[in-house]
C-alpha positions as CSV (number, residue, x, y, z in Angstrom):
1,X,-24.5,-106.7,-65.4
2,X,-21.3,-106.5,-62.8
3,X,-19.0,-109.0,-63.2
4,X,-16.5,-109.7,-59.7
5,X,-13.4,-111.4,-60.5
6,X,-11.4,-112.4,-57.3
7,X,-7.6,-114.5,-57.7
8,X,-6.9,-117.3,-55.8
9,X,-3.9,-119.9,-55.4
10,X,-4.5,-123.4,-55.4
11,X,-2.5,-126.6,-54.3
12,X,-2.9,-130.2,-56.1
13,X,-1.5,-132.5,-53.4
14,X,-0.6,-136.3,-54.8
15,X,1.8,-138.7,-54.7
16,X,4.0,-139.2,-57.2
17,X,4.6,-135.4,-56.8
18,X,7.5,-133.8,-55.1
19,X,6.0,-133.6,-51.4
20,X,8.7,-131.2,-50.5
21,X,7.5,-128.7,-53.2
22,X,3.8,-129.3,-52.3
23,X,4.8,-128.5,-48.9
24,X,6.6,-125.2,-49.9
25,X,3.1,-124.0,-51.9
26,X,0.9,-124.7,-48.6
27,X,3.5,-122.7,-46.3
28,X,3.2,-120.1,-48.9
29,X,-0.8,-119.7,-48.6
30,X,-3.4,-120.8,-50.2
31,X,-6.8,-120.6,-50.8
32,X,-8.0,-124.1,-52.2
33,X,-6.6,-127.1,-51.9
34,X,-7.4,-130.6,-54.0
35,X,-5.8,-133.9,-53.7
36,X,-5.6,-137.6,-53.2
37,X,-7.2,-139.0,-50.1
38,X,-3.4,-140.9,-49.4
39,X,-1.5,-137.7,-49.4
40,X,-3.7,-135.2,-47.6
41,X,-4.0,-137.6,-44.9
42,X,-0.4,-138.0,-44.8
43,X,0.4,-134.0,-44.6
44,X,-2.6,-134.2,-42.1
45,X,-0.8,-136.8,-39.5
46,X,2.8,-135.1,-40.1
47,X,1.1,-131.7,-39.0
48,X,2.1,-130.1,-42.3
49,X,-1.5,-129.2,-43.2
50,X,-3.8,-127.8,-40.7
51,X,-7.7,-128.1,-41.7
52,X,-8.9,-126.3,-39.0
53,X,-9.7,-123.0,-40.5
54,X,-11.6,-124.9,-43.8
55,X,-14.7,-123.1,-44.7
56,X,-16.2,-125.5,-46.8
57,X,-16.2,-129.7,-46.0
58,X,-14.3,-131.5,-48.1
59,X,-16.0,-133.6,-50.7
60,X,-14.3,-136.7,-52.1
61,X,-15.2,-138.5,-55.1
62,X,-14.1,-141.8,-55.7
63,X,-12.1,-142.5,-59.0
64,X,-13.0,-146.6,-58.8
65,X,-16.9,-145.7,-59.0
């Protein structure tokens, strides 16, 4: 059995959180990014994250369910 190990850099956008240091990790590259519904949407309007080149839809779950 071959085992594949591949690294990868991941964002946790939220509020509460610095923005501007959220901000700095997405201009820096990454590969997956999680977060609250409020603040992607908000990076999203401002043009400060670009979801255009996402290879897998997003899926959302609901913390009040």
């Amino acid at each position: 059995m071959s085992m594949c190990v591949y690294a990868c850099s991941e964002v946790l956008l939220m509020g509460g959180d610095s923005a501007k240091g959220q901000m700095q990790q997405l201009q820096e590259g990454v590969d997956v990014v999680c977060g609250t519904p409020g603040r992607i949407d908000d990076l999203v309007s401002s043009g400060k994250l670009d979801l255009s080149g996402v290879s897998y839809p997003p899926t959302a779950w609901e913390e009040g369910c």
